[in-house]
C-alpha positions in Angstrom: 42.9 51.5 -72.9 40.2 51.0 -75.6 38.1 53.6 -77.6 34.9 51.6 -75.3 36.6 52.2 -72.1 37.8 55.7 -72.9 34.4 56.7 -74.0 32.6 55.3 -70.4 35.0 57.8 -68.9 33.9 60.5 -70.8 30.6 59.6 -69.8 31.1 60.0 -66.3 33.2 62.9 -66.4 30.1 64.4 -67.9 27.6 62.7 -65.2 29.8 64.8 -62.9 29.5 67.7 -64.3 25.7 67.3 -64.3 26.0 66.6 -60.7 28.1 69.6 -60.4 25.5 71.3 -62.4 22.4 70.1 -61.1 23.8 70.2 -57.1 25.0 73.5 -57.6 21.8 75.3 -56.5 22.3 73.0 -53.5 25.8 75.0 -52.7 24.7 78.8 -53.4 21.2 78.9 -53.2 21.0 80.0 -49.8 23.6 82.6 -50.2 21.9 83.8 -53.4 18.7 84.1 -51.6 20.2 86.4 -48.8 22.1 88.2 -51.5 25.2 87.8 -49.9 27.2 87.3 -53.3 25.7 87.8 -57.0 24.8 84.5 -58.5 28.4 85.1 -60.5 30.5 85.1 -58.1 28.3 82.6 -55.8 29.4 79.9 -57.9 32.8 80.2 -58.3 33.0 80.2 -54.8 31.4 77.3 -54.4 33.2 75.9 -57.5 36.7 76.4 -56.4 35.9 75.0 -52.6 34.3 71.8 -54.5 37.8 71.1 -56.3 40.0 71.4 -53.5 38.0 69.0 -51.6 39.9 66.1 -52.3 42.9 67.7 -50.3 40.4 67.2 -47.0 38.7 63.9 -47.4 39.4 60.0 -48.3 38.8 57.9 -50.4 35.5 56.2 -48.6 32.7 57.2 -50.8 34.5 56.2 -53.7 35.1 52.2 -52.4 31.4 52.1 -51.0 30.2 52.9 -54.6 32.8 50.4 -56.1 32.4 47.6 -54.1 29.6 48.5 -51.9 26.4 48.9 -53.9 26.8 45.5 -56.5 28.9 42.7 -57.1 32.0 43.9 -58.5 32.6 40.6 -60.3 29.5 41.2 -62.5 30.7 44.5 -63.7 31.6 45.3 -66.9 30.8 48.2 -69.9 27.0 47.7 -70.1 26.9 48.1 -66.2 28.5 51.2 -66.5 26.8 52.6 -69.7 23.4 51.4 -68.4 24.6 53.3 -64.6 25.5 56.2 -66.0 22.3 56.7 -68.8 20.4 56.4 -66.0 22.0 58.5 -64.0 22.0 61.5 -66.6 18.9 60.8 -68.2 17.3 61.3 -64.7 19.4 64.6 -63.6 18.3 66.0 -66.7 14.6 65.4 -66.1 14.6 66.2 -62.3 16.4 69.5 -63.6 13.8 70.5 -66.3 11.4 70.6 -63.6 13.2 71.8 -61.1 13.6 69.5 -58.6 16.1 69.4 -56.2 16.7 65.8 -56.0 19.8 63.5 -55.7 22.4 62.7 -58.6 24.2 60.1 -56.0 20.8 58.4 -55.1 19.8 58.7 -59.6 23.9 57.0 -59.7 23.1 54.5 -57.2 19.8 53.8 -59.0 21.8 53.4 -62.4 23.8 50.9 -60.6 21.3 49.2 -59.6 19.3 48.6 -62.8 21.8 47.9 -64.7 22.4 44.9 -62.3 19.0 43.5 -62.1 18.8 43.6 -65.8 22.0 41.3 -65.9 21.8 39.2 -63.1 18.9 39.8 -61.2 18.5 40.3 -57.5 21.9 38.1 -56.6 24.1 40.3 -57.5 23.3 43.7 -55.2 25.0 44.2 -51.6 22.1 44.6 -49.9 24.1 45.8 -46.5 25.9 48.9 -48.7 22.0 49.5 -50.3 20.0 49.4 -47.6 22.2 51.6 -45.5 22.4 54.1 -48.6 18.1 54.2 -48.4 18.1 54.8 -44.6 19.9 58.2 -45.4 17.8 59.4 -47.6 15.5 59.3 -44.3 18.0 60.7 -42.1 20.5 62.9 -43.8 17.3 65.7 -43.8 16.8 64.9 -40.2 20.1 65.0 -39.2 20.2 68.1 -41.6 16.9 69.4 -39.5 18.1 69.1 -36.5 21.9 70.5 -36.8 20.1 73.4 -39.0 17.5 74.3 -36.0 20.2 73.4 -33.1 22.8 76.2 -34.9 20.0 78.6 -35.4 18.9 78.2 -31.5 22.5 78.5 -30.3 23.1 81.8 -32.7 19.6 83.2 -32.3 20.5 83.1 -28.1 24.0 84.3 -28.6 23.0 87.1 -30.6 19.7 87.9 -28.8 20.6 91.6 -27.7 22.5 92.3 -31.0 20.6 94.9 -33.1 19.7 93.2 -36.4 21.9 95.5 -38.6 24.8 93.9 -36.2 23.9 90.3 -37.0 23.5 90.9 -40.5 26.2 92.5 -41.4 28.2 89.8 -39.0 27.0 87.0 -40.7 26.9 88.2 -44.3 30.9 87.7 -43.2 30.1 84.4 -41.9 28.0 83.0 -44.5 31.0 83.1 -46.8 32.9 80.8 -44.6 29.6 78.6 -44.3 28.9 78.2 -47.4 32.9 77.4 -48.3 32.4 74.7 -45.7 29.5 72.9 -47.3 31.4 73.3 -50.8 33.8 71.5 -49.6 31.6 69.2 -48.0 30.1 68.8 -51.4 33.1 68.1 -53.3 34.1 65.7 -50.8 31.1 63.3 -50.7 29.9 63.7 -54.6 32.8 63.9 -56.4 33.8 60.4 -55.2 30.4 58.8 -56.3 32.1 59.3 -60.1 35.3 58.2 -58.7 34.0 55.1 -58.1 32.7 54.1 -60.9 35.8 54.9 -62.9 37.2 53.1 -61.0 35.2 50.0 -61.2 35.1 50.2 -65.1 39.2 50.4 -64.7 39.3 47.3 -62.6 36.5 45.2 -64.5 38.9 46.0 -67.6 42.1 44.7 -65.9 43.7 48.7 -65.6 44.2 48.3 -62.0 46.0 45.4 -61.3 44.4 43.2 -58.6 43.9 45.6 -56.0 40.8 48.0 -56.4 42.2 51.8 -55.6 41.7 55.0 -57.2 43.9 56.3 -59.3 45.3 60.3 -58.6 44.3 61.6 -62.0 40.4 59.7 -61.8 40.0 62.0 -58.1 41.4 65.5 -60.2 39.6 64.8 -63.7 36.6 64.3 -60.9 36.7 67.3 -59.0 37.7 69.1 -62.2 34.6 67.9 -63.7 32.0 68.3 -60.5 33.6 72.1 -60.0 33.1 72.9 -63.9 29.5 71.9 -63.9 29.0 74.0 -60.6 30.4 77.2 -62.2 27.7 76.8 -65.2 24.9 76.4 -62.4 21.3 74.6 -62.1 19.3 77.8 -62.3 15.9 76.0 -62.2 16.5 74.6 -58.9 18.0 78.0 -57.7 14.9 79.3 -56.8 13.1 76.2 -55.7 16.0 75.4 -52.8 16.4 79.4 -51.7 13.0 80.8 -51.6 10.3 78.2 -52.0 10.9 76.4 -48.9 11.4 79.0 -47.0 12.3 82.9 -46.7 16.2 83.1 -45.6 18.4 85.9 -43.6 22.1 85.8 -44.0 22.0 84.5 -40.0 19.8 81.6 -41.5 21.7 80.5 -44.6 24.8 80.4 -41.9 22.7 78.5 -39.5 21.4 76.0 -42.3 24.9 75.4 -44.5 27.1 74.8 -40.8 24.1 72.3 -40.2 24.3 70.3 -43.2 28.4 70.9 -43.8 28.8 69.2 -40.3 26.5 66.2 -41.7 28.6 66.2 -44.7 32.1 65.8 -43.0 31.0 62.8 -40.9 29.3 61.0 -43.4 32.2 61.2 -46.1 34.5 60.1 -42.9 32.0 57.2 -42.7 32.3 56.3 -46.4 28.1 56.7 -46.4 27.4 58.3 -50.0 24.6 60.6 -49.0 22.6 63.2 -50.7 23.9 66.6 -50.6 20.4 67.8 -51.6 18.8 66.0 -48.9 21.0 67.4 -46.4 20.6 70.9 -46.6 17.4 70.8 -47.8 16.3 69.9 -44.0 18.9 71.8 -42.7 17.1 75.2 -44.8 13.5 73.7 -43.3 14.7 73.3 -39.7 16.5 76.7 -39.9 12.9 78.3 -41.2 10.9 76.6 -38.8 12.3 78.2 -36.0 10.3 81.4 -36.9 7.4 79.7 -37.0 6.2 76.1 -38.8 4.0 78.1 -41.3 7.6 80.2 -42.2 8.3 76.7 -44.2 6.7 75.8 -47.8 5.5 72.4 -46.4 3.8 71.5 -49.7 6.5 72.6 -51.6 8.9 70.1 -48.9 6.5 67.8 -49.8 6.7 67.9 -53.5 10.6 67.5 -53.0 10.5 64.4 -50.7 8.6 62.8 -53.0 10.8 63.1 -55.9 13.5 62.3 -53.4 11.5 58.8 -52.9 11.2 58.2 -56.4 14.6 58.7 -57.7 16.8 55.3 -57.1 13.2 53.5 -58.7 13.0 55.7 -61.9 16.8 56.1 -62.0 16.9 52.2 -62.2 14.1 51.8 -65.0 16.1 54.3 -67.1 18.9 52.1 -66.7 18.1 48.7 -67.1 16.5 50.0 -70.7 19.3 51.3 -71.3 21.3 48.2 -70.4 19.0 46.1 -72.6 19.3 48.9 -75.8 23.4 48.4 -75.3 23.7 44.7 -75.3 20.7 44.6 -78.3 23.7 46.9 -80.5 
């Protein structure tokens, strides 16, 4: 294995951290918000449930971002350089501001420019990209929907309950939610990194001539993602737990079952999705069960658009960076 190879794998070890870092708001913020657990504690939680996710998922994620999102023939270590700059250079921007958006949608963005600044348009699987774009569309729907249908469901169970009841019940149950979409979390992000280890692995001959992923790539990765989570995206913190909307430990249940559900299926289906998406519209559909005007619109707005804007800038970053590598 050479010092260049070696190195890319450093440097997406450390893109999963970021994601572990950056997403991490995404996995406490709501139980935070309802003060269920100290921030401290919130995140080793959700840090410990993120690296014992690869005992509960597959591998599917991982071979749709290997094989799915560009040619694998065309990849080599500029691709991945130019992929992962990208991919950081945009998590770290999107952080300062404090935006929740997504590192697998800034990762698939990498991927992409880094391809059209080799090849051009021939080489990208168009089937594995578009169907990557439609979720960044539906994930927060689906994530809506599951978040309002849980909160209907325990709203109506619980409707003669006195509130101390339900919130002391669920300050129990949000633990176990939020452990569910930690694991959720793990499952589906962790293997974006996974992937493009293993790519550079196979474009360098490491893997023999059968693409697979390697036992110590999935730990180093979940190693990684869960030690970024424990040092926490403050920033984004507040944005995801009380600028869209005002949360009760009933809602933060209601909202992470909504968007851990979303997670399990999707990482069954090998669809990378957006954790950020996901219970981002699971948090608005729980708050808009109060009442519409319960949820930040214009702060939802502000989010979706940087959710819009992320494989775009993502891609930018990265084809310059691609262009800077091979100048050098």
């Amino acid at each position: 294995m050479t010092l260049t190879v070696l190195f890319l794998i450093m440097l997406a070890l450390i893109f999963d951290f970021l994601n572990g870092f950056h997403d991490s708001a995404n996995s406490i913020a709501t139980i935070v918000s309802t003060r269920v657990l100290s921030p401290r504690y919130a995140v080793i939680w959700a840090a410990f449930f993120n690296f014992i996710a690869f005992l509960f998922f597959g591998l599917h994620v991982a071979t749709t971002i290997g094989k799915g999102i560009i040619d694998i023939s065309i990849i080599d270590n500029g691709i991945i350089f130019g992929t992962l700059a990208g991919a950081c250079g945009w998590n770290l921007i999107t952080w300062y501001f404090g935006l929740p958006t997504s590192s697998s949608h800034a990762l698939i963005g990498g991927m992409i420019g880094a391809a059209l600044a080799k090849t051009g348009p021939a080489s990208l699987v168009w089937s594995g990209i578009l169907k990557t774009v439609a979720f960044i569309f539906i994930s927060p729907v689906v994530g809506l929907i599951l978040g309002l249908s849980f909160g209907v469901l325990v709203y109506w169970l619980f409707r003669r309950s006195a509130p101390m009841k339900v919130d002391h019940i669920f300050r129990k149950g949000q633990l176990i939610s939020a452990a569910l979409y930690s694991l959720g979390h793990g499952g589906n992000d962790a293997q974006k990194t996974m992937g493009i280890i293993a790519s550079l692995l196979f474009s360098a001959g490491l893997l023999g001539e059968k693409f697979h992923v390697p036992l110590w790539v999935v730990l180093s990765c979940h190693a990684a993602i869960a030690l970024g989570t424990i040092f926490g995206g403050w920033r984004i913190v507040k944005t995801m737990g009380q600028k869209v909307a005002k949360l009760k430990p009933v809602d933060g249940f209601c909202a992470e079952s909504g968007a851990a559900v979303t997670l399990f299926v999707t990482s069954a289906l090998g669809i990378p999705i957006s954790t950020t998406h996901t219970i981002t519209g699971a948090i608005m559909g729980v708050g808009s069960l109060k009442r519409l005007s319960a949820v930040r619109w214009g702060v939802a707005g502000r989010i979706v658009w940087a959710w819009i804007i992320t494989i775009p800038c993502a891609a930018v970053i990265s084809a310059l960076a691609y262009v800077l590598a091979r100048a050098f």
